[in-house]
Steps between C-alpha positions, in 0.01 A plus 500: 500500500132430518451111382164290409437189696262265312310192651340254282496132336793376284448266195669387179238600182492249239347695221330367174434604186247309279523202761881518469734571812710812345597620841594455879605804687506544881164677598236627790315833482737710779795269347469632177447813626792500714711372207382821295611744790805289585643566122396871523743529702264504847614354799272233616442180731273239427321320751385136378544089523628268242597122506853393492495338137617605171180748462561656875893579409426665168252672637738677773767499276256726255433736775897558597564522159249799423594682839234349698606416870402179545610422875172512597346215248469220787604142313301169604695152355213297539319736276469495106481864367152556361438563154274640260391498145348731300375494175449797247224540300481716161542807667793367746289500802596241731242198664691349802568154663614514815707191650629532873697233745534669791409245745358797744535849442755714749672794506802501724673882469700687687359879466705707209623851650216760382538857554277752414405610151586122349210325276388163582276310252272234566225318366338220286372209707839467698397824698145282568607208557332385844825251553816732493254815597602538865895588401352714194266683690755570771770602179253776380442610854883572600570641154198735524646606869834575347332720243547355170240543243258171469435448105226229526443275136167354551548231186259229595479217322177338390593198541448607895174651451332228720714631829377859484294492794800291686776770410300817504623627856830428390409700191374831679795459777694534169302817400573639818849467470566640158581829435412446110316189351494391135263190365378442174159464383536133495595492840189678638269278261645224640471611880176701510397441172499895410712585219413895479755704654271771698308219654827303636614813613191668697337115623889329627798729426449874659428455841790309532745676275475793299744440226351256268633425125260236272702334213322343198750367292532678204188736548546838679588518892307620785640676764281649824664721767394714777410785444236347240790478239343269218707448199533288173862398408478380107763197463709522145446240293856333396580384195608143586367313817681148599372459879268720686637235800676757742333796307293573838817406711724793347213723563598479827914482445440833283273664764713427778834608281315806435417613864862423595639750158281748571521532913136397583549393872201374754473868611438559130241220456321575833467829422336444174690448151468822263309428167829551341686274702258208443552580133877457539480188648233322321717613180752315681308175551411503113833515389617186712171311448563577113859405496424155649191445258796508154694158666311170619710555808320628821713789549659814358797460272858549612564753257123675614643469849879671437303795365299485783772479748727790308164742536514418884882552528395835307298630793773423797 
């Protein structure tokens, strides 16, 4: 069975509304992602660190508890697991504080198996990070051998936008790597201060990778392809919104769910996606990135995820 191996940053969100906590829940950008695929009944490994404190064993108990493998989370005890808070505003967008321990940043892992055809996801400013970047870097390198399919999340924070020229080698080894990248608009304003889709794409994207997918919250997608394939994706609006938190994050899960259910291997990608097959899985990624949007949770619902893994067991 083909499996998803995510590598990213665990934290426990503290979320408040009008100034007022109303939330913690276990948290990262691939973590939440991998918690989404992990419920829709998609076998995954996650690849992180964590402190050995109250935080650090809820967090691992979180991702064996959604079907996450979580052998691979390396566990520091002189480290506090970092947190985060985020605050929503009117329209339940989130501004973030980010508080991390970590007395210095490692990443001690034994390789996961990969085989052909698997999806690993990356990104956000663990797959820059100049400190653990040597055992990332060499991560992406073996899984790209092995012939999985590279899904690169560019999510960059602004809160690092004075590092850009520091992490931008990192940042095109990334684009090298990936077989499809996704960023927001936000992400790009904050890196190269270009928030137009075309220009990203054309000036920093294309010559490294071909398959390139803009977000902008709740305004229409951009994808660009080979092949000049240029397309708008509207995004439907939904009648209730509680946390747009992991909205971006279960992009991803539902993208990556949806090349699984529908067969698209790295022959398929290198080859060049269909116009109809893009549709299919961008459908996909709405649905999950949707689903999470109705709960101030960061990821799909269990009940979202049974129907999920029932349409999977459908196909085998």
């Amino acid at each position: 069975m083909r499996k998803v191996i995510g590598i990213g940053e665990t934290v426990l969100d503290i979320i408040f509304q009008d100034e007022q906590p109303v939330s913690a829940v276990p948290g990262g950008s691939t973590f939440n992602a991998m918690i989404s695929l992990g419920r829709s009944g998609v076998k995954c490994t996650f690849i992180s660190e964590t402190g050995n404190d109250r935080v650090g064993r809820r967090i691992m108990n979180f991702l064996e508890e959604n079907g996450v493998d979580a052998s691979y989370v390396s566990v520091y005890p002189e480290s506090k697991s970092p947190l985060s808070l985020a605050f929503l505003n009117a329209q339940s967008d989130a501004e973030y504080i980010f508080y991390k321990d970590h007395p210095n940043d490692r990443l001690d892992f034994s390789y996961p198996e990969v085989n052909a055809d698997d999806v690993v996801l990356f990104g956000s400013y663990y797959a820059l990070n100049p400190v653990i970047r040597p055992q990332v870097l060499a991560f992406l390198q073996y899984a790209h051998q092995r012939g999985a399919i590279l899904y690169y999340d560019v999510n960059f924070r602004a809160a690092h936008r004075h590092e850009v020229m520091k992490l931008t080698a990192n940042f095109l080894e990334n684009l090298e790597l990936a077989d499809i990248v996704r960023g927001s608009h936000e992400d790009f304003e904050a890196m190269f201060r270009m928030k137009d889709a075309d220009s990203v794409y054309r000036t920093q994207i294309s010559f490294y990778c071909k398959k390139f997918i803009c977000t902008r919250g709740a305004e229409p997608l951009e994808l660009r392809a080979e092949g000049g394939l240029k397309k708008k994706y509207e995004v439907k609006p939904l009648a209730e919104v509680a946390s747009t938190i992991g909205a971006g994050d279960n992009f991803n899960a539902g993208f990556i769910y949806g090349m699984i259910k529908h067969g698209v291997t790295r022959s398929t990608v290198e080859n060049g996606l269909s116009e109809e097959q893009w549709d299919a899985l961008i459908s996909s990624a709405q649905r999950f990135s949707a689903e999470c949007c109705k709960s101030i949770n960061n990821h799909v619902s269990k009940e979202f995820g049974l129907l999920m893994k029932e349409e999977l067991k459908d196909l085998h």
